[in-house]
PyMOL commands that place a pseudoatom at each C-alpha (Angstrom):
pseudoatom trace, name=CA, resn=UNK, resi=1, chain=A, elem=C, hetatm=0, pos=[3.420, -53.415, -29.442]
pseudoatom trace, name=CA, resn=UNK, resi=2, chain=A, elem=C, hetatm=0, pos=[1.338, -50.817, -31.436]
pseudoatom trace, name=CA, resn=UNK, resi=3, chain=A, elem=C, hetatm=0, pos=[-0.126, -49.392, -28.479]
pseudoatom trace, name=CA, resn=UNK, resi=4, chain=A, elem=C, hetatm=0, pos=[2.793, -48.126, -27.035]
pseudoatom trace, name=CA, resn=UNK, resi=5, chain=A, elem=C, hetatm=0, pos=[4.089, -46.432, -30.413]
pseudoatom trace, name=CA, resn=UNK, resi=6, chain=A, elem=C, hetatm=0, pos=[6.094, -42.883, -29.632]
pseudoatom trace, name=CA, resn=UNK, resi=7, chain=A, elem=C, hetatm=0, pos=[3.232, -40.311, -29.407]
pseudoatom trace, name=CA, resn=UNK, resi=8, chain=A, elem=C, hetatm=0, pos=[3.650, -36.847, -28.809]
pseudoatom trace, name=CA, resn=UNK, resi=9, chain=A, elem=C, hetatm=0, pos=[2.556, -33.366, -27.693]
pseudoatom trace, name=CA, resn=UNK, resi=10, chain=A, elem=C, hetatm=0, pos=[3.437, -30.073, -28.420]
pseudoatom trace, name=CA, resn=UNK, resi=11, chain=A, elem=C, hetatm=0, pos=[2.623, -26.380, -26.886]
pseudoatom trace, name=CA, resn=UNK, resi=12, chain=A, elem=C, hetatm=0, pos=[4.002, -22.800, -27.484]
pseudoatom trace, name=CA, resn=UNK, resi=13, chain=A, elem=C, hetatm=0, pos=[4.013, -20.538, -24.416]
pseudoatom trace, name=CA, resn=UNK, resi=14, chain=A, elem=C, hetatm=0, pos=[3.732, -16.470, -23.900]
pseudoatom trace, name=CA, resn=UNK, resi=15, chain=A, elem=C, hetatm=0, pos=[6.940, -15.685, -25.502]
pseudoatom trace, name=CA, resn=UNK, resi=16, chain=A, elem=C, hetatm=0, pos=[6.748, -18.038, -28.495]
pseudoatom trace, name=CA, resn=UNK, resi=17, chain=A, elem=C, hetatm=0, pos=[9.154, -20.699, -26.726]
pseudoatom trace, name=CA, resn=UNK, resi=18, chain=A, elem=C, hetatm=0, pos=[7.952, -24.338, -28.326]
pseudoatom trace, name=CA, resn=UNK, resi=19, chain=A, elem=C, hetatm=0, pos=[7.987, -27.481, -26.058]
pseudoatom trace, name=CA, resn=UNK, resi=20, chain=A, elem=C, hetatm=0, pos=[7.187, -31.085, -27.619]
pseudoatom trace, name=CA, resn=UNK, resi=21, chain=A, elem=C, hetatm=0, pos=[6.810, -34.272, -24.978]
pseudoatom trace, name=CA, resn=UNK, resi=22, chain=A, elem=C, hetatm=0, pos=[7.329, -37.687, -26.342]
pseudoatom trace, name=CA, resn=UNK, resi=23, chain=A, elem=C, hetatm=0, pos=[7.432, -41.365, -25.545]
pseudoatom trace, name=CA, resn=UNK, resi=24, chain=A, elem=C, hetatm=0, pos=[10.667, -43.099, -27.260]
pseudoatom trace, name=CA, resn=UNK, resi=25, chain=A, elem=C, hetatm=0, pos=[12.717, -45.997, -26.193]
pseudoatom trace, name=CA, resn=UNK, resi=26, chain=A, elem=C, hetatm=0, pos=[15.969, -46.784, -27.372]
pseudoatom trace, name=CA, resn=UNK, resi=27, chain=A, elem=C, hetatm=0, pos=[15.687, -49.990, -28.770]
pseudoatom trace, name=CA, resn=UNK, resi=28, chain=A, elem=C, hetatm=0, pos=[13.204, -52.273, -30.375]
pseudoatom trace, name=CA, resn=UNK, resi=29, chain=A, elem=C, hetatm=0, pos=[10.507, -53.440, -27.344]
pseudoatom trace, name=CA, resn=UNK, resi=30, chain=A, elem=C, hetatm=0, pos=[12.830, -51.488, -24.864]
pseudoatom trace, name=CA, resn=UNK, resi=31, chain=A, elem=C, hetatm=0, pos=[10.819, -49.458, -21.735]
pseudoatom trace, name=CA, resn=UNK, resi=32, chain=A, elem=C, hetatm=0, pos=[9.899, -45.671, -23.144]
pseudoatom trace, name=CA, resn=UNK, resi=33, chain=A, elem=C, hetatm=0, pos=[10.953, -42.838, -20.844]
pseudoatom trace, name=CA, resn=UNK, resi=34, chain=A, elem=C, hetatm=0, pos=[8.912, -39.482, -21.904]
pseudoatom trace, name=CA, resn=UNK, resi=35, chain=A, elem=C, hetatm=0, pos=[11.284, -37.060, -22.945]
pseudoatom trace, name=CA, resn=UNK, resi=36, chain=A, elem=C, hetatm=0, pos=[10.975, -33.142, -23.787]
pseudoatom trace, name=CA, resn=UNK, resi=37, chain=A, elem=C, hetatm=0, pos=[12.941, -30.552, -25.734]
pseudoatom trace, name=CA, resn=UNK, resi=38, chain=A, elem=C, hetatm=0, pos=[12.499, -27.009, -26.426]
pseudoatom trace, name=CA, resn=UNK, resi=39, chain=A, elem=C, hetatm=0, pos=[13.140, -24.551, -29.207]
pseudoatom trace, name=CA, resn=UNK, resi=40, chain=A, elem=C, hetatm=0, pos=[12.485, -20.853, -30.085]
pseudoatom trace, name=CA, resn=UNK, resi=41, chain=A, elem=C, hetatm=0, pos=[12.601, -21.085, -33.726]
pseudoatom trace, name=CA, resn=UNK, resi=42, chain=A, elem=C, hetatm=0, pos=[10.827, -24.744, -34.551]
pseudoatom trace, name=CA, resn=UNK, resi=43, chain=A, elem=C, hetatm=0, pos=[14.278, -25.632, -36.218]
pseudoatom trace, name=CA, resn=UNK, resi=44, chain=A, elem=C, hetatm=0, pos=[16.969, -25.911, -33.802]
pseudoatom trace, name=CA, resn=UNK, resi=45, chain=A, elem=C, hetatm=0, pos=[16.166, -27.735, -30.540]
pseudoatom trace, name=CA, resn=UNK, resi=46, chain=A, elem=C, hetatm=0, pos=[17.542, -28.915, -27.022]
pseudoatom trace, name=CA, resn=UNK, resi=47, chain=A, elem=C, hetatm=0, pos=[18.775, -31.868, -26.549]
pseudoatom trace, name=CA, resn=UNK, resi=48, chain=A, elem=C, hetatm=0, pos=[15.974, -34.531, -24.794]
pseudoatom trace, name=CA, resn=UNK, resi=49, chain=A, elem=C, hetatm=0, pos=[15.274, -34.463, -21.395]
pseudoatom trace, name=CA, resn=UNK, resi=50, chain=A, elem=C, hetatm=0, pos=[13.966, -37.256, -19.294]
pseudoatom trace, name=CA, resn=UNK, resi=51, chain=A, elem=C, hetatm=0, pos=[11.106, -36.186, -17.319]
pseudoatom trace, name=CA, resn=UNK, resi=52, chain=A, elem=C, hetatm=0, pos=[9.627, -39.364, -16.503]
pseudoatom trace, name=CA, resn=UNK, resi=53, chain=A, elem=C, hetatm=0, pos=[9.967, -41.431, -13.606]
pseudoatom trace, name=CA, resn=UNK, resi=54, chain=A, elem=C, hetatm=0, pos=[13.832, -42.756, -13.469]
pseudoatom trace, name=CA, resn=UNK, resi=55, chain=A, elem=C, hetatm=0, pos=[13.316, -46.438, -13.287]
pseudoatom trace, name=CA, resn=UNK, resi=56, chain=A, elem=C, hetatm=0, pos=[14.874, -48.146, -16.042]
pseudoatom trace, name=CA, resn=UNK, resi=57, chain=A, elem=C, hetatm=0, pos=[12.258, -50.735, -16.503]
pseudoatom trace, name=CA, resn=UNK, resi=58, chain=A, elem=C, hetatm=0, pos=[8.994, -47.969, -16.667]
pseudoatom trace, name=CA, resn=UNK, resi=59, chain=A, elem=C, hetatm=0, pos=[6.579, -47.769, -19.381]
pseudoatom trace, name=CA, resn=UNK, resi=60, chain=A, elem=C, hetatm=0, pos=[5.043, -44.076, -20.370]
pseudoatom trace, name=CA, resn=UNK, resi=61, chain=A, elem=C, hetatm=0, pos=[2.715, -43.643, -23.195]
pseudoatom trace, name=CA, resn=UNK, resi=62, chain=A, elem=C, hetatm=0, pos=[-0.197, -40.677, -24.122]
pseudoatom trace, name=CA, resn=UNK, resi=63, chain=A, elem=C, hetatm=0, pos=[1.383, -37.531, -22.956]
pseudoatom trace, name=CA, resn=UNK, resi=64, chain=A, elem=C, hetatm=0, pos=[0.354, -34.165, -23.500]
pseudoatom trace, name=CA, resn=UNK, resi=65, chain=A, elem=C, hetatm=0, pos=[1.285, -30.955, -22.646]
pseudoatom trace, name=CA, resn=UNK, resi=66, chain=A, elem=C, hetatm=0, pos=[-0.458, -27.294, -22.251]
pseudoatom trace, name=CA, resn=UNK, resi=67, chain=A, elem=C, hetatm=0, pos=[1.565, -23.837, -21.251]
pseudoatom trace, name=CA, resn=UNK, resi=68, chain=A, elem=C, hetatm=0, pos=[0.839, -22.064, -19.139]
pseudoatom trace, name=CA, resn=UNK, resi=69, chain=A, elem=C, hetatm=0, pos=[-0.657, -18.422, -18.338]
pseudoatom trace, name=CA, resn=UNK, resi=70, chain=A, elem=C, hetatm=0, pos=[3.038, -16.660, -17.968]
pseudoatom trace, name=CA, resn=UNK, resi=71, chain=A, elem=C, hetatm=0, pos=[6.514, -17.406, -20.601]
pseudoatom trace, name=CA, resn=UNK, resi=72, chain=A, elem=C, hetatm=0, pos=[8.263, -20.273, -19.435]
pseudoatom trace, name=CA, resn=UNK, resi=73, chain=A, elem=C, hetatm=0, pos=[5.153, -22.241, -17.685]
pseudoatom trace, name=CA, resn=UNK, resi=74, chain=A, elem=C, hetatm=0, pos=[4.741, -25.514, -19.493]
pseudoatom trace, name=CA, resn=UNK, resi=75, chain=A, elem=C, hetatm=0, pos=[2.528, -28.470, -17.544]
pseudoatom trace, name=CA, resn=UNK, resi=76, chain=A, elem=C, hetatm=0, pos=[2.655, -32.080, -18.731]
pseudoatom trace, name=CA, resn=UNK, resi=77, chain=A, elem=C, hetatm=0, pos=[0.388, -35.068, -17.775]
pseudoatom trace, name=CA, resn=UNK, resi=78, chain=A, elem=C, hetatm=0, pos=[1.388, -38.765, -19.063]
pseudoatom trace, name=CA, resn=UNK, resi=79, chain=A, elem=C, hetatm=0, pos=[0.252, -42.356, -18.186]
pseudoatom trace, name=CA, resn=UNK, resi=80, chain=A, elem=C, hetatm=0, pos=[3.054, -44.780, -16.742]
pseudoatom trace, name=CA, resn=UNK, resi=81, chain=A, elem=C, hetatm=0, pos=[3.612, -47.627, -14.715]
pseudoatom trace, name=CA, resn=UNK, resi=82, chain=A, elem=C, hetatm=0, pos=[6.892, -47.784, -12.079]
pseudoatom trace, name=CA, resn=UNK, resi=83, chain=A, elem=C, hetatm=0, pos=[8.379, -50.862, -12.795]
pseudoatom trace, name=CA, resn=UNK, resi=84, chain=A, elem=C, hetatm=0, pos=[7.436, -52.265, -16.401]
pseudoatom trace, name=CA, resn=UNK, resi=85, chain=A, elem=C, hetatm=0, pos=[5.122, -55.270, -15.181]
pseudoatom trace, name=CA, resn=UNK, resi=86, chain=A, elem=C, hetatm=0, pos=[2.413, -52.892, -16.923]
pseudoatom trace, name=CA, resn=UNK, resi=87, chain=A, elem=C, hetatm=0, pos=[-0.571, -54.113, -13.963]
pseudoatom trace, name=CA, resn=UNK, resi=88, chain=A, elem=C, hetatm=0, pos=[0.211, -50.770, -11.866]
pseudoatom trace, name=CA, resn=UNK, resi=89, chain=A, elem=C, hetatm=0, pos=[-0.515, -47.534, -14.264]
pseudoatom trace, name=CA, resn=UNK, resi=90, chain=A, elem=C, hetatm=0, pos=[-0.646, -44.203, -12.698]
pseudoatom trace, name=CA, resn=UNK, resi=91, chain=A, elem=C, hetatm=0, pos=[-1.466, -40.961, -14.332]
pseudoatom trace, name=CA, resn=UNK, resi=92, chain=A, elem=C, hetatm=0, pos=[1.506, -38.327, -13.857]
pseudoatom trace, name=CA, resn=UNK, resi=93, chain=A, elem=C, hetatm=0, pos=[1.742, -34.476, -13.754]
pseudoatom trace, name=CA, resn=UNK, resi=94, chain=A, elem=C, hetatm=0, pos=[4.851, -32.206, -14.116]
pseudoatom trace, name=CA, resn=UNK, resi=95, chain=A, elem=C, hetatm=0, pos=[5.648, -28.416, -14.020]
pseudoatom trace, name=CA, resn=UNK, resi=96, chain=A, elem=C, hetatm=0, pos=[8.254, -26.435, -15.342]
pseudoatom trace, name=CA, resn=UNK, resi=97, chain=A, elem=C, hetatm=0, pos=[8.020, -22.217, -14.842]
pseudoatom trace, name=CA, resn=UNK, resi=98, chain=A, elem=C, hetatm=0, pos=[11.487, -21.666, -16.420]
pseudoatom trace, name=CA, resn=UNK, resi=99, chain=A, elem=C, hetatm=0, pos=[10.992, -23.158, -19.944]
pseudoatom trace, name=CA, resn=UNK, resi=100, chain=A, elem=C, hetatm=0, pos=[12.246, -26.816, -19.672]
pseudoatom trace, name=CA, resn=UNK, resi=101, chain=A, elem=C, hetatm=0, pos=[15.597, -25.833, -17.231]
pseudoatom trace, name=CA, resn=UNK, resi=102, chain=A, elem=C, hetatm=0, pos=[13.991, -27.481, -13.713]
pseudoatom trace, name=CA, resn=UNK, resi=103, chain=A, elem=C, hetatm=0, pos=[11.431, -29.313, -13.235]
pseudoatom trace, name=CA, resn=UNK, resi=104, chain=A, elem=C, hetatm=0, pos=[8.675, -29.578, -9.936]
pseudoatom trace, name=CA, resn=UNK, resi=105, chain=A, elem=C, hetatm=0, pos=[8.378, -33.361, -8.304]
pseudoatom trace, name=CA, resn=UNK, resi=106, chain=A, elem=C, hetatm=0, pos=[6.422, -35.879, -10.062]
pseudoatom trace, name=CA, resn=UNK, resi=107, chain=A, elem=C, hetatm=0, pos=[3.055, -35.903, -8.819]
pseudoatom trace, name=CA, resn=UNK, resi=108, chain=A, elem=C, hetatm=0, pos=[0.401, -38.902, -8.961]
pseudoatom trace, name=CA, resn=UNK, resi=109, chain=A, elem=C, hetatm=0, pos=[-3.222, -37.594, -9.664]
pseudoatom trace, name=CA, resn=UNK, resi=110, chain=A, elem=C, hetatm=0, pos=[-4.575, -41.139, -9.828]
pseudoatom trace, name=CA, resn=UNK, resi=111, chain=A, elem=C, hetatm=0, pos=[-3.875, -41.978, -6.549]
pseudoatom trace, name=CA, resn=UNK, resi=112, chain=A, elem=C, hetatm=0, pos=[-7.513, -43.276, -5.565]
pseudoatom trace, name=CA, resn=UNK, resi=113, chain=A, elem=C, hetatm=0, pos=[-7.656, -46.129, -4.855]
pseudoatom trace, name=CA, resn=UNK, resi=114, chain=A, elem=C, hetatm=0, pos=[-11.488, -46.976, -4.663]
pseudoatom trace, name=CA, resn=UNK, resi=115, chain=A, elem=C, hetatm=0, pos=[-14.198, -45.969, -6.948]
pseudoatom trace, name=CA, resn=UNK, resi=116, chain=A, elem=C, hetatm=0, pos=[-13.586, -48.611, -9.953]
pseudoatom trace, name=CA, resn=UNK, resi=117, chain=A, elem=C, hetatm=0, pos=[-12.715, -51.860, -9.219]
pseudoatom trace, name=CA, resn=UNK, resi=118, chain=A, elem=C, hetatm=0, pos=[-9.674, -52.437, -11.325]
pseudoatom trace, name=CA, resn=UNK, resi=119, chain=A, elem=C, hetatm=0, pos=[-8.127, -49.875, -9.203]
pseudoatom trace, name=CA, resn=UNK, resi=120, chain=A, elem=C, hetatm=0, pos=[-5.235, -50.942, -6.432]
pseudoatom trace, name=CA, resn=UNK, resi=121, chain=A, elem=C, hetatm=0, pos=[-2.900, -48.742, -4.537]
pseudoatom trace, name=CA, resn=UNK, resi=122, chain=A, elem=C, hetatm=0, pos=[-0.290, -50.032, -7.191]
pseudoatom trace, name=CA, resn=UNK, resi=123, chain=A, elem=C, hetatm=0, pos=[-2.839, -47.715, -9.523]
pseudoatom trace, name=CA, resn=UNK, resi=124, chain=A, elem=C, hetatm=0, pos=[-5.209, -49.037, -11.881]
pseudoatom trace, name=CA, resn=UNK, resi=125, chain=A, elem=C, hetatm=0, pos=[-5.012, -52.109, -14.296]
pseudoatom trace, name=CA, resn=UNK, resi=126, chain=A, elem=C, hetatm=0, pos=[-4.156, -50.335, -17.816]
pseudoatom trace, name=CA, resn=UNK, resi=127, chain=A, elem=C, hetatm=0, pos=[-4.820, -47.184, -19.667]
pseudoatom trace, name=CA, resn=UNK, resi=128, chain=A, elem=C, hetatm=0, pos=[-8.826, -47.637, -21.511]
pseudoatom trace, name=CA, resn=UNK, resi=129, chain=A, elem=C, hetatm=0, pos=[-8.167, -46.657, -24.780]
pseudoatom trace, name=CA, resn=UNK, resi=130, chain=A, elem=C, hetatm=0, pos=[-5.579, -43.824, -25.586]
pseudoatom trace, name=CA, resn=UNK, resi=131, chain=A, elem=C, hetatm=0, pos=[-7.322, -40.793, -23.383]
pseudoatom trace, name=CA, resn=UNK, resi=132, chain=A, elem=C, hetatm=0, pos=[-5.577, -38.223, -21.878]
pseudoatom trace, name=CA, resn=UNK, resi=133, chain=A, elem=C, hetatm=0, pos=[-5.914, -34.345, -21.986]
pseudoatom trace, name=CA, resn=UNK, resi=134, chain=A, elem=C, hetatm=0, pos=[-4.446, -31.319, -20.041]
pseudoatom trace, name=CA, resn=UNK, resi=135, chain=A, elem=C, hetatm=0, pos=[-5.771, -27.590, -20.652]
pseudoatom trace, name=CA, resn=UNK, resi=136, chain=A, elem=C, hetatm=0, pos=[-5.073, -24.922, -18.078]
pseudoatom trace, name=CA, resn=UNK, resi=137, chain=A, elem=C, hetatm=0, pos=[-7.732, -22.010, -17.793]
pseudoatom trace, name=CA, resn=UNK, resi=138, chain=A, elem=C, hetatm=0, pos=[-7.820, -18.471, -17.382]
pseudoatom trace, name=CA, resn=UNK, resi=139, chain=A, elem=C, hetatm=0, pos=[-6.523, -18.403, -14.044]
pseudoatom trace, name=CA, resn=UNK, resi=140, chain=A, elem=C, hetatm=0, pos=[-4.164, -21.110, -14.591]
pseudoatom trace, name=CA, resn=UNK, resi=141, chain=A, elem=C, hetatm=0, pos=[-5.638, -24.055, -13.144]
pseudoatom trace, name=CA, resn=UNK, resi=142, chain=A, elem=C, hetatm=0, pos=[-4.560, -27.636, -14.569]
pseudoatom trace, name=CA, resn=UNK, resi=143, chain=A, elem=C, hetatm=0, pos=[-7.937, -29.502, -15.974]
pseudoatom trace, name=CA, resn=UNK, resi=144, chain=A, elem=C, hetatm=0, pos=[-6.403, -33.390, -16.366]
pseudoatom trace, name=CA, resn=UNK, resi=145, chain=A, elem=C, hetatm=0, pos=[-8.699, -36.032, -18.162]
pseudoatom trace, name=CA, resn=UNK, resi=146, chain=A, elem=C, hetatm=0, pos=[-8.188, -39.668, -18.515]
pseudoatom trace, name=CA, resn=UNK, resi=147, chain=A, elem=C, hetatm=0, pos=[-8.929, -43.205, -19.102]
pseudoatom trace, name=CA, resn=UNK, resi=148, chain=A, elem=C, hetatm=0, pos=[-8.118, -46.198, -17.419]
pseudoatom trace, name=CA, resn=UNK, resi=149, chain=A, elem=C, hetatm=0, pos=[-9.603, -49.679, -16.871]
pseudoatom trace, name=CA, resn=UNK, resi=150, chain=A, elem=C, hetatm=0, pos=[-9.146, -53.523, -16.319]
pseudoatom trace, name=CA, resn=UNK, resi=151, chain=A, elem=C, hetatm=0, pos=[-7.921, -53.515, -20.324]
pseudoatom trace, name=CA, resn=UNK, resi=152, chain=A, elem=C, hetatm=0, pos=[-7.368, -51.555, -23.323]
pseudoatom trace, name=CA, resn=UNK, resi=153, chain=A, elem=C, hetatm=0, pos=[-10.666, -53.098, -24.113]
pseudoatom trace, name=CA, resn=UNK, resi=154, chain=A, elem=C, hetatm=0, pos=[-12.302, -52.333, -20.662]
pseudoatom trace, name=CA, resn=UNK, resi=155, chain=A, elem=C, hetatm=0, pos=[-14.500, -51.828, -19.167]
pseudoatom trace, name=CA, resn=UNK, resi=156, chain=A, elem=C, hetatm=0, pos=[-13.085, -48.762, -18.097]
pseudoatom trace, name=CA, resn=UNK, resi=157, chain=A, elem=C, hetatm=0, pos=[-13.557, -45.432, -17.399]
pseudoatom trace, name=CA, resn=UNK, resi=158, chain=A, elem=C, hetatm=0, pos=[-13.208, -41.793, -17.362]
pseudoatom trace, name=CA, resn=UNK, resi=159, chain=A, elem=C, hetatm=0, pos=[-11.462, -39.526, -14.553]
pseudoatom trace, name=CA, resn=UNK, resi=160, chain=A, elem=C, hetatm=0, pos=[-10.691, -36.240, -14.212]
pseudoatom trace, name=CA, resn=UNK, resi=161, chain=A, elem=C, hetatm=0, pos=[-8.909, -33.478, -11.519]
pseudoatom trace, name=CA, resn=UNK, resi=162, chain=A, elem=C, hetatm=0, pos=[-8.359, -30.263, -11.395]
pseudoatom trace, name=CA, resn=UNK, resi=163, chain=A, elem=C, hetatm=0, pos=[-6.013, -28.066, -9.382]
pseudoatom trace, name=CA, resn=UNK, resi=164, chain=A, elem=C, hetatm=0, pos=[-2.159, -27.996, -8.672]
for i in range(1, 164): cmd.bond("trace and resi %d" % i, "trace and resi %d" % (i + 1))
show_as sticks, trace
zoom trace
């Protein structure tokens, strides 16, 4: 169960706000929601927010996070599956332009369904390796990187988008 061990993120935005993303479940083997929570002083922080998808029975791993070009913009990408049978992964994007308080839709960026062949429209087999990255640019474009494959051994491979 290694694999899916809480991993984390953190990013500081224009006005010195801190936001950390995180994979934790409540109990031993138990599905991981990916939570966030904010502070301004690295001390005292919010109480966790889900931000992953709802479903009880999900499994989230290898977030990370990036703010934004403006206080308050925080953007964070994550790998999950919908309903815990772990054989339909999807890579996941969020937005949040008032520090943490709402929250945009969940959005899929893997949703191709050709080009690999362990790719379905339930989304691809499992995440290759531990790769994910987010970095927004100058202009505030969202750069998303990741790995996925027919294993954690592969073969697999690398994807990326841009945009949103």
């Amino acid at each position: 169960y290694g694999f899916f061990s809480s991993t984390g993120g953190v990013a500081v935005d224009q006005a010195g706000q801190l936001m950390v993303i995180y994979h934790a479940g409540d109990g031993e083997k138990e599905p991981q929601p990916m939570w966030i929570s904010t502070s301004t002083d690295g001390i005292n922080w919010t109480p966790r927010t889900q931000i992953s998808q709802p479903n009880d029975e999900a499994t989230n791993g290898f977030p990370a996070i990036a703010a934004g070009p403006v206080a308050g913009d925080f953007r964070v990408v994550w790998q999950g599956t919908a309903d815990g049978n772990n054989h339909g992964w999807n890579t996941f994007y969020r937005r949040t332009t008032d520090g943490g308080a709402t929250w945009s839709e969940i959005v899929k960026l893997s949703d191709r369904v050709d080009g690999a062949p362990y790719k379905s429209a339930a989304g691809y087999a499992f995440p290759y390796g531990d790769y994910l990255g987010l970095s927004v640019d100058g202009a505030g474009v969202n750069h998303v990187i990741w790995g996925e494959g027919a294993s954690y051994n592969g073969p697999g491979g690398v994807w990326y988008t841009r945009g949103l």
